[in-house]
LUMROKOL-260804 format. One line per field, with one value per residue (C-alpha): residue number from 1; residue in one letter; chain; x, y, z. Coordinates in pm, 1 decimal, decimal comma. Each point is the difference from the previous one (the first is absolute). Layout:
N
num = NUM	...
residu = a	...
chaine = A	...
x = X	...
y = Y	...
z = Z	...
***
This chain:
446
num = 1	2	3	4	5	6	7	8	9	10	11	12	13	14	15	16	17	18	19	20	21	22	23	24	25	26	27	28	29	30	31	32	33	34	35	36	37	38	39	40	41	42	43	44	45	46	47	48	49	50	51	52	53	54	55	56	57	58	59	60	61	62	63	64	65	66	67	68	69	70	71	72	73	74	75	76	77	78	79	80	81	82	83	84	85	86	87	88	89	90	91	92	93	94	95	96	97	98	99	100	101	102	103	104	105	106	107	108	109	110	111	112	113	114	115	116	117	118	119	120	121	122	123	124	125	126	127	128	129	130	131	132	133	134	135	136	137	138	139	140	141	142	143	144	145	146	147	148	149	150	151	152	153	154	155	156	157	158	159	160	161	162	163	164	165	166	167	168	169	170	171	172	173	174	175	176	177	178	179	180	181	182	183	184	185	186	187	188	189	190	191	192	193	194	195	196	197	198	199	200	201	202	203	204	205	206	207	208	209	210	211	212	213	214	215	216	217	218	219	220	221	222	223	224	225	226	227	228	229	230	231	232	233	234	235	236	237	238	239	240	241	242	243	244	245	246	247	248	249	250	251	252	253	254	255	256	257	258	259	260	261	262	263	264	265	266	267	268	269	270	271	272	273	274	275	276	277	278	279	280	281	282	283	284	285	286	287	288	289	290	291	292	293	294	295	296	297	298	299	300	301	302	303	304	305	306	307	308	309	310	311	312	313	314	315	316	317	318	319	320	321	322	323	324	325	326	327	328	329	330	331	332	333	334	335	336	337	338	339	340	341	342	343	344	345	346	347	348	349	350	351	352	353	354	355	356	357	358	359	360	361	362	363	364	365	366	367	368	369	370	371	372	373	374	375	376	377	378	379	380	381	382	383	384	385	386	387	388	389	390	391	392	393	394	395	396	397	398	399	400	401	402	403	404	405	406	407	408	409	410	411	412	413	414	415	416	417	418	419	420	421	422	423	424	425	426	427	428	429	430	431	432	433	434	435	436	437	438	439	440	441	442	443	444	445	446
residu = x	x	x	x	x	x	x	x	x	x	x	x	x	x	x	x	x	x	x	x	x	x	x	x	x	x	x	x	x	x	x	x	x	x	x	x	x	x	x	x	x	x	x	x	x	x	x	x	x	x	x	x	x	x	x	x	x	x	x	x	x	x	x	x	x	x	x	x	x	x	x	x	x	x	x	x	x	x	x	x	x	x	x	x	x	x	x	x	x	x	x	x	x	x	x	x	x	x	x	x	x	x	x	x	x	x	x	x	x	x	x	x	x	x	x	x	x	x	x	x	x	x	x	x	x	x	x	x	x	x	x	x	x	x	x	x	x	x	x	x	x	x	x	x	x	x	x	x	x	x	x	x	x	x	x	x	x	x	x	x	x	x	x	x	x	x	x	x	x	x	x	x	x	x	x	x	x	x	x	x	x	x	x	x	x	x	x	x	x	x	x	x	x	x	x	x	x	x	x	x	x	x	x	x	x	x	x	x	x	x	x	x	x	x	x	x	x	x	x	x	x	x	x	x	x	x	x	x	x	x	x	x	x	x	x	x	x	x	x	x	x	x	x	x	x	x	x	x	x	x	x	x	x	x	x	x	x	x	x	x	x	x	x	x	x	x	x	x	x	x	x	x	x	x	x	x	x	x	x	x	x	x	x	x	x	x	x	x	x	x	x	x	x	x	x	x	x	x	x	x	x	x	x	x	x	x	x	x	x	x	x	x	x	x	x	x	x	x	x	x	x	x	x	x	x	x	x	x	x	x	x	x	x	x	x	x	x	x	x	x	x	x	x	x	x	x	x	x	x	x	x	x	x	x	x	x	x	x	x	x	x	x	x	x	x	x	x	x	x	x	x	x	x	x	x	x	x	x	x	x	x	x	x	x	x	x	x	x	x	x	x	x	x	x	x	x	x	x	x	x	x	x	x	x	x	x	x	x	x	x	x	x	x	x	x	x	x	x	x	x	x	x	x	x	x	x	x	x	x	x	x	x	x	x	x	x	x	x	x	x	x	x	x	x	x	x
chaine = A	A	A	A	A	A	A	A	A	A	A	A	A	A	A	A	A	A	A	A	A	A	A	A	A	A	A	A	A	A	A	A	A	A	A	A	A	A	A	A	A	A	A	A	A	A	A	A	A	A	A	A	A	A	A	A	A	A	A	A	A	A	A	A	A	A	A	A	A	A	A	A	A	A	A	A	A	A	A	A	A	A	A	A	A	A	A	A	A	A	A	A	A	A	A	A	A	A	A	A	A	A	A	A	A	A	A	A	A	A	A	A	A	A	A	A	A	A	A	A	A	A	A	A	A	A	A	A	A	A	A	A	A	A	A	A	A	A	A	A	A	A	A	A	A	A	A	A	A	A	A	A	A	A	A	A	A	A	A	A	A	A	A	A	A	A	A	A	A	A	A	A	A	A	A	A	A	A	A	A	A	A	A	A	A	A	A	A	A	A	A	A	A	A	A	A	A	A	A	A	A	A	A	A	A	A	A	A	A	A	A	A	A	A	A	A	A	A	A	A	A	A	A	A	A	A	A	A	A	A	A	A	A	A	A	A	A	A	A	A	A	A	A	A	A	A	A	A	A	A	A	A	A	A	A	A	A	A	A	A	A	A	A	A	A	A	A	A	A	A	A	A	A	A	A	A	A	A	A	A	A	A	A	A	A	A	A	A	A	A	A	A	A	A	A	A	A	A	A	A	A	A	A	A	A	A	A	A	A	A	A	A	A	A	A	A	A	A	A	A	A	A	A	A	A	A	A	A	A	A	A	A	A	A	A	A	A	A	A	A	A	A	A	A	A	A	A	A	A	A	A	A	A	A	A	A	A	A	A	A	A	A	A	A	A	A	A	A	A	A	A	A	A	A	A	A	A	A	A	A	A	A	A	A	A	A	A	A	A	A	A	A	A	A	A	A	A	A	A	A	A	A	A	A	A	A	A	A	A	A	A	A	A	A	A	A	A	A	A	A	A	A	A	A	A	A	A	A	A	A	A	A	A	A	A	A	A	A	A	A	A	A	A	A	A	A
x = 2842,7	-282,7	-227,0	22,0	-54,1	-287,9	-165,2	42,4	-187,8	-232,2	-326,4	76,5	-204,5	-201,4	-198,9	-38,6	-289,1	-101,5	279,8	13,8	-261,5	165,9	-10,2	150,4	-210,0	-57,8	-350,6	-223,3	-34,0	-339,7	-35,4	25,9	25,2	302,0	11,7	-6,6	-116,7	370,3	97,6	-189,3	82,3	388,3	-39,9	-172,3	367,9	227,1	92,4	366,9	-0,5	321,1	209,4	129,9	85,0	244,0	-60,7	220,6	-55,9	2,2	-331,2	53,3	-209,1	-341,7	70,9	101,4	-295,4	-212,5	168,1	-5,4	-335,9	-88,7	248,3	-188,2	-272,0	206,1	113,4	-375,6	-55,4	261,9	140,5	370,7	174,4	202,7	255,2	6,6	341,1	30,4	287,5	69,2	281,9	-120,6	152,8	379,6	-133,2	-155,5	279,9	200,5	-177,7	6,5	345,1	3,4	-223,5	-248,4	-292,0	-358,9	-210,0	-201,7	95,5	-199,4	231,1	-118,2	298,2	-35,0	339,5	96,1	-230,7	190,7	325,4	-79,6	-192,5	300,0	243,7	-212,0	-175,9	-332,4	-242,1	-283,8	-301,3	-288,2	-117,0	-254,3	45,0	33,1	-272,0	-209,1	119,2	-92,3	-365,3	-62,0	253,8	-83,9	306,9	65,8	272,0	155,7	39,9	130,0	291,2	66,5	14,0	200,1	378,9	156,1	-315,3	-87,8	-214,5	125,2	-183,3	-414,0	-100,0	-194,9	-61,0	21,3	71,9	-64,8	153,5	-233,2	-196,8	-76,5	-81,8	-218,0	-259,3	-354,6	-132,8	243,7	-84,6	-398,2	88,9	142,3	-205,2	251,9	-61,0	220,8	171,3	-41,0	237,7	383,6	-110,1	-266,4	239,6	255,7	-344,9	-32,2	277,5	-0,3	-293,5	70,4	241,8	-265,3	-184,5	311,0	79,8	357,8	-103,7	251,0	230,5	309,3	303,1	267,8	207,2	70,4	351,7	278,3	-336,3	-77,6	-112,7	-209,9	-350,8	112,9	57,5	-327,4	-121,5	190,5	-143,2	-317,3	55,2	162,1	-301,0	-183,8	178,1	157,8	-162,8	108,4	314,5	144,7	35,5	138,2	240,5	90,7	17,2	248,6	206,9	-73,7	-130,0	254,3	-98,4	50,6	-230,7	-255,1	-293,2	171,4	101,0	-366,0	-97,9	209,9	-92,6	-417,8	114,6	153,0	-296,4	-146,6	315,0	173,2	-269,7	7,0	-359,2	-59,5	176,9	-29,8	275,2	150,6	189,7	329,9	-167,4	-70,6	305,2	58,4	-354,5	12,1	-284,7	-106,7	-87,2	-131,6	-334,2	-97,4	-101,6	-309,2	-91,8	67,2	-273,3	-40,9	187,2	373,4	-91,5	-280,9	182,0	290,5	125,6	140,0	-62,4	-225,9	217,5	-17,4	-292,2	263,9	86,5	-304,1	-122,3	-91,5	-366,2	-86,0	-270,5	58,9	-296,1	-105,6	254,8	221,6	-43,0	193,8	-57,3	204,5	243,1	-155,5	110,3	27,6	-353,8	208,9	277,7	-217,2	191,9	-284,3	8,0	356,2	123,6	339,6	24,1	235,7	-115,6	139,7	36,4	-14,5	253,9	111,1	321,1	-111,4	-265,7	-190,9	-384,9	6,0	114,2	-214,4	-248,5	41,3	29,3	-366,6	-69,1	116,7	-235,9	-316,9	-178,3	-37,8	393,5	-43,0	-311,9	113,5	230,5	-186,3	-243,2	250,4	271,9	214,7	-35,4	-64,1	-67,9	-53,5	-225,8	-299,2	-171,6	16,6	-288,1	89,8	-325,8	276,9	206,6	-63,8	6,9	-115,6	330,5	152,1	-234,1	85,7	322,4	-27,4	-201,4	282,3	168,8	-271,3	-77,9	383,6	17,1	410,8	183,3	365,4	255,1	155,6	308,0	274,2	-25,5	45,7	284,3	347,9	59,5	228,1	-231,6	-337,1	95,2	289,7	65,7	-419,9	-98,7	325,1	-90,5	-334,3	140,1	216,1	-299,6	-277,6	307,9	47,1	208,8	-136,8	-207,9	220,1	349,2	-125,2	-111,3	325,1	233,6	-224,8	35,5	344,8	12,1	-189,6	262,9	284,6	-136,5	-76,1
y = -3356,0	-183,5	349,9	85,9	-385,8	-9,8	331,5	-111,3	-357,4	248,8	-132,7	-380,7	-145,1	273,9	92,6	-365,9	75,2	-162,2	-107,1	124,9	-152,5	-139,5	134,1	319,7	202,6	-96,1	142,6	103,1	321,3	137,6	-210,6	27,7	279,2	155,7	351,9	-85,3	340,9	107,0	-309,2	93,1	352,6	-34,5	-291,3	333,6	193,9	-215,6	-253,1	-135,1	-277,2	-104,3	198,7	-230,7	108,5	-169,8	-21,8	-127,9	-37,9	-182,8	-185,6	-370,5	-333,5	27,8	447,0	-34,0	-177,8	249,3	283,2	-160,9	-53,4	360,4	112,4	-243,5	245,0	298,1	-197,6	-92,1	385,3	99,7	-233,0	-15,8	-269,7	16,4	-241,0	33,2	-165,4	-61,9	-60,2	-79,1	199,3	265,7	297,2	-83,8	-147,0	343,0	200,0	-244,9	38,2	401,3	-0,3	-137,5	225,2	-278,6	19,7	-92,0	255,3	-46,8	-112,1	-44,4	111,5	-174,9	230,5	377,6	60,7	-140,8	152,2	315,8	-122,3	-87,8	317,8	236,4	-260,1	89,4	-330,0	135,7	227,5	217,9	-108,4	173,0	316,3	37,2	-363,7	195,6	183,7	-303,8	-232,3	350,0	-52,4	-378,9	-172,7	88,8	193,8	70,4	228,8	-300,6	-203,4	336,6	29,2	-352,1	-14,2	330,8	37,3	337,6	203,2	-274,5	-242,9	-362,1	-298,8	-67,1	-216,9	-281,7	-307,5	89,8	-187,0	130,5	-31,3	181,6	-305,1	-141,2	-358,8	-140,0	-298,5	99,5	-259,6	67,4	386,7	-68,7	-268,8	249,4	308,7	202,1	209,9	75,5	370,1	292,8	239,2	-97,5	126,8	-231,3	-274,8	70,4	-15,7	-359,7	-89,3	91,1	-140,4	-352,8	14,7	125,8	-310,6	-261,9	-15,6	102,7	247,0	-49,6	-262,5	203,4	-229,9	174,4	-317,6	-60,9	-160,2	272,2	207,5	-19,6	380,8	116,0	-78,2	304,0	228,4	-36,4	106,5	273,5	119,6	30,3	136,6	306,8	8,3	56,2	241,1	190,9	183,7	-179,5	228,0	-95,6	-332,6	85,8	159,7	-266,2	-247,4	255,2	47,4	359,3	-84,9	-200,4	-282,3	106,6	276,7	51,3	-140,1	-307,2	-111,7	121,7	-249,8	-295,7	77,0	-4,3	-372,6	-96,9	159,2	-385,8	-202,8	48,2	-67,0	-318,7	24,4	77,6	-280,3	-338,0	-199,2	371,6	288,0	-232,9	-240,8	245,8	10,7	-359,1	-118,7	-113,7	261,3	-312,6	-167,6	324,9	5,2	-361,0	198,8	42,1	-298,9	-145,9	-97,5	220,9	266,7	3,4	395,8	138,1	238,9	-7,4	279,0	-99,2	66,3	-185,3	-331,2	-109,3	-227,9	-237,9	-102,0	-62,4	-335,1	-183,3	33,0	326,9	216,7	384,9	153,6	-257,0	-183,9	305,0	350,6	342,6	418,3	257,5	137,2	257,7	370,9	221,4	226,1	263,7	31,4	89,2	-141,5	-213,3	-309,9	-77,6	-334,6	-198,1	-215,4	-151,7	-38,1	52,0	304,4	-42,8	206,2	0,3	74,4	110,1	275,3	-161,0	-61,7	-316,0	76,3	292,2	-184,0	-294,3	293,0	112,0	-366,4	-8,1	304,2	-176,6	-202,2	-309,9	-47,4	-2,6	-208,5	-290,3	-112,9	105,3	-263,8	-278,0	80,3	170,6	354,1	307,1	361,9	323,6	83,6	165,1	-84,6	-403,5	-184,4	-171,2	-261,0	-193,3	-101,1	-366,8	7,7	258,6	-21,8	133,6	278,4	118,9	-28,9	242,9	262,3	64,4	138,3	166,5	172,0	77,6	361,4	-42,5	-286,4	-48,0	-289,0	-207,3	245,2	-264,0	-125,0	360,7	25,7	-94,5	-351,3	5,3	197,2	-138,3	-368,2	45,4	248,8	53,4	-389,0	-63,2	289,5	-49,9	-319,3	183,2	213,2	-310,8	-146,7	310,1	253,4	397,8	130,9	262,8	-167,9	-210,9	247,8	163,2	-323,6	-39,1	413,1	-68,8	-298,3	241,0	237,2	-245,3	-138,6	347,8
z = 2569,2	160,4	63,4	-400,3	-38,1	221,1	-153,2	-361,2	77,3	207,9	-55,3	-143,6	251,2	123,0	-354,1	-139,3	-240,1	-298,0	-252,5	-385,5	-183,9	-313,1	-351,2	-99,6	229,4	321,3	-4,1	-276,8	-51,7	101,0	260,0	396,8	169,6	-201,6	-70,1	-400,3	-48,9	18,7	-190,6	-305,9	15,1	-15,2	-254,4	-239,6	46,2	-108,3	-289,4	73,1	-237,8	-75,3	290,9	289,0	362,7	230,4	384,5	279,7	345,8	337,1	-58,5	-28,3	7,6	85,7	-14,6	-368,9	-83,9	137,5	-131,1	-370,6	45,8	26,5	-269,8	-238,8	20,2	-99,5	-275,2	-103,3	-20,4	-163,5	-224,7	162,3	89,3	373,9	145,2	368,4	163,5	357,5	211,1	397,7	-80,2	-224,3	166,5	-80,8	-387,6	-77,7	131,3	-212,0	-298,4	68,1	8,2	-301,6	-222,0	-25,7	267,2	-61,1	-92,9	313,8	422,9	297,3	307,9	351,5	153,1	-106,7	121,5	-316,7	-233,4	197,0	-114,2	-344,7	-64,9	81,1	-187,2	-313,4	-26,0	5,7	-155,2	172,3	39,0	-284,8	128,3	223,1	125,0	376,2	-11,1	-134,5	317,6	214,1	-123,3	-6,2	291,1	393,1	146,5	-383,3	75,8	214,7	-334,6	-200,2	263,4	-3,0	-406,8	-2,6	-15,0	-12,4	-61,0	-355,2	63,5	-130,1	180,6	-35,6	339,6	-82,0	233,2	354,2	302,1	356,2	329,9	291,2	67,3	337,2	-3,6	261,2	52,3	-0,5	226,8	258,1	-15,8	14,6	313,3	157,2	-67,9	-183,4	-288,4	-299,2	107,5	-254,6	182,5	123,9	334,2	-63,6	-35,0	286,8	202,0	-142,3	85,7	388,7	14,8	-130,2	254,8	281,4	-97,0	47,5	-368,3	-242,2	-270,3	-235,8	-200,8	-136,5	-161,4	-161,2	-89,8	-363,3	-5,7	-148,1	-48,1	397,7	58,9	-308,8	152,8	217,5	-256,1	-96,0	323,5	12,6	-342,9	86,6	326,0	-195,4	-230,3	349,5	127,9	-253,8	-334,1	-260,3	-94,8	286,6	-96,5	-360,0	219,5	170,7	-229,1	-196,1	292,8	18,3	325,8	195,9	169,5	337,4	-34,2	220,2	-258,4	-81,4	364,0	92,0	-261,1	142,2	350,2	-155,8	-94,6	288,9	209,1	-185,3	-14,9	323,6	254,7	168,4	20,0	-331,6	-225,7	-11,4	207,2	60,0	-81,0	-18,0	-245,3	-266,1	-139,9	-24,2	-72,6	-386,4	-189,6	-181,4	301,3	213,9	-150,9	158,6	312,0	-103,5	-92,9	326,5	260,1	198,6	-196,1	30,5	-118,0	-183,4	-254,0	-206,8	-234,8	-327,3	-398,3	-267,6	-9,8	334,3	-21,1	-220,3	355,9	158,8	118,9	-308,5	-87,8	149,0	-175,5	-68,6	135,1	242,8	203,2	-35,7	-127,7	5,1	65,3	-91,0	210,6	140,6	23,3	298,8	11,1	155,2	-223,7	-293,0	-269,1	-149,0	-121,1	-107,8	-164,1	-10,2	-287,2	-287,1	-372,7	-336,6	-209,4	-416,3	-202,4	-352,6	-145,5	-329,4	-132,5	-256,1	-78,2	78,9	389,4	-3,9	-35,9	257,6	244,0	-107,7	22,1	357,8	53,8	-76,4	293,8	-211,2	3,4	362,9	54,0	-213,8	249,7	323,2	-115,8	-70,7	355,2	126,2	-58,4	148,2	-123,5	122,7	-352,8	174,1	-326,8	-9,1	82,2	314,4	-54,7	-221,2	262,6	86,9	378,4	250,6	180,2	-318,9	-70,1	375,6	-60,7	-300,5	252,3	155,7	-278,3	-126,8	324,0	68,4	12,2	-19,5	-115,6	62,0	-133,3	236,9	73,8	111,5	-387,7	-108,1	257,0	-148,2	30,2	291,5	239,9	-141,8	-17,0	265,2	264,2	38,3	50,2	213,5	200,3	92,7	153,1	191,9	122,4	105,4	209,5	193,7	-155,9	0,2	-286,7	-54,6	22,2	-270,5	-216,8	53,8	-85,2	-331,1	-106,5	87,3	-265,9	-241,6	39,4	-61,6	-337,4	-154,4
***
């Protein structure tokens, strides 16, 4: 589906940095910036000469690259040799080769649904104890990443790689023209946004069109709304159905998007053209002069579609999402990444999971692109770009973070009855009747 897509090409364009620089390692160790303090200290532990690991994942291209470059340095320090597969359809070949009694010793899930599924099939074993209490200590909103990793009170899936979705995009030459500053609050920003109305102008560019897809921009904004409005167990709820979707929260939520989507005044070309305005194209807004809008909500990969030639940091630049100061729910996050899990216990996994745990398996490919990490412990002076490194503060000053909840929805509500139903709700139909007709669709498929 075109959101899971989008998120899993998140930062393509975005986090262009440097590319590998040749040889076996892509940079020599004790040089830079890199933490190779933790480098040399698990190369002491371990001697694995003449074990092998097998990895398989979603990471293709230009992604497999970068991820063999950084396992080339856990096989400098340890002596192993690892084989790292990837496949744009790697979810049905590992359940395939789990059926089978043959998986790799090693996955990387983008969809922890799955990992869900194959844990309680008895496809995977737990992660090494005291992994949880070590992501606790040295990821912000560290028991965010437990939850997410956890599956029937055993936790199975180590995030690594991050991608984020509260980001406001917006052109900073158009906000200094026009004397507006970048809001810190979400009363800050529905203040904005009545006042680059006040002053003749449209706030907002909002396109939920996406071909069979049309809808899932929405879902996003719906997301974070209940990250702003609810405590975070609230949304576990709903995204398990144990809160139906025509609850109060959730139709609160939809109604906090449509406070945005369904005023004339507010969107570019207006309320009716949401729905049919392409999301590829909906960004161009704010390119326009004068501004067709000056902000448009969507995640890490959007830039892909800006005019060609535009400069992160300069001809266009982002802010988080902001939270509501009166809510008090701090700084919460929606975002997508990818969760490692293994399906044997053995030394040599063991010890890619320590690997995993030191900031030098992080920082290898912040410097090169692409990547994001909540690892309070990373030195963020490797990133290439200061677009990226704000990027990263996001994460690392998330006090929740939540996974996009349509892709943990089943597949016929998530990537169905939720897109088609926010389309229903920007072309008129009642927050709470659509709630209803998608619980109703939940209903019918349990």
């Amino acid at each position: 589906m075109m959101k899971h897509l989008a998120s899993t090409t998140a930062m393509a364009v975005l986090l262009a940095g440097v590319a590998n620089a040749g040889g076996h390692l892509a940079f020599a160790p004790g040089e830079g910036d890199f933490n190779w303090d933790s480098y040399n200290s698990f190369a002491e532990q371990y001697d694995l000469s003449g074990q092998s690991l097998s990895i398989t994942g979603p990471w293709t291209g230009q992604d497999k690259d970068l991820v063999d470059s950084v396992i080339a340095y856990f096989e400098e320090a340890t002596g192993a040799e690892v084989e790292y597969s990837g496949s744009d359809s790697f979810e049905s070949d590992f359940v395939i080769a789990a059926e089978a009694g043959n998986p790799p010793q090693m996955a990387v899930f983008p969809q922890p649904g799955l990992m869900a599924d194959m844990a309680r099939q008895g496809n995977l074993v737990a992660l090494p104890d005291g992994t949880g209490d070590w992501l606790r200590e040295n990821y912000a909103a560290g028991e965010s990443w437990v939850s997410l990793g956890t599956v029937d009170d055993t936790m199975y899936g180590f995030p690594y790689k991050i991608d984020v979705k509260s980001l406001v995009w917006y052109v900073p030459e158009a906000f200094e023209e026009a004397g507006y500053e970048v809001p810190e609050t979400l009363e800050a920003l529905k203040e904005l946004t009545d006042q680059i109305v006040a002053d003749g102008g449209t706030p907002w560019c909002i396109g939920l069109g996406s071909g069979a897809a049309t809808g899932w921009p929405a879902t996003d904004w719906v997301e974070d709304m209940m990250l702003r409005t609810q405590p975070p167990e609230t949304y576990d709820a709903w995204v398990a159905n144990e809160l139906p979707f025509d609850s109060p929260e959730v139709v609160n939520a939809i109604e906090e998007f449509g406070y945005f989507a369904r005023n004339d005044d507010y969107v570019s070309g207006g309320a009716e053209a949401v729905a049919s305005t392409d999301f590829r194209d909906s960004p161009g807004g704010l390119f326009e002069v004068p501004p067709q809008c000056y902000m448009h909500k969507q995640a890490t990969f959007i830039p892909t579609f800006f005019p060609e030639g535009t400069e992160l940091g300069l001809d266009v630049d982002f802010f988080y999402f902001p939270a509501y100061e009166g809510e008090d729910l701090g700084q919460p996050v929606l975002g997508a990444g990818t969760l490692f899990v293994r399906t044997e216990e053995s030394d040599v996994t063991a010890a890619f999971l320590d690997f995993l745990q030191t900031p030098i398996a992080h920082e290898l490919w912040m410097a090169q692109s692409g990547f994001l990490t909540p690892y309070t412990e990373v030195n963020p002076d490797v990133f290439p770009t200061d677009t990226q490194r704000a990027l990263n503060e996001i994460l690392t000053n998330a006090t929740t973070f939540r996974f996009d909840g349509s892709d943990l929805m089943p597949g016929e509500i998530g990537a169905g009855a939720f897109w088609t139903g926010m389309v229903d709700y920007v072309t008129g139909e009642d927050a709470e009747a659509v709630g209803a007709a998608i619980q109703e669709r939940w209903e019918a498929i349990q």
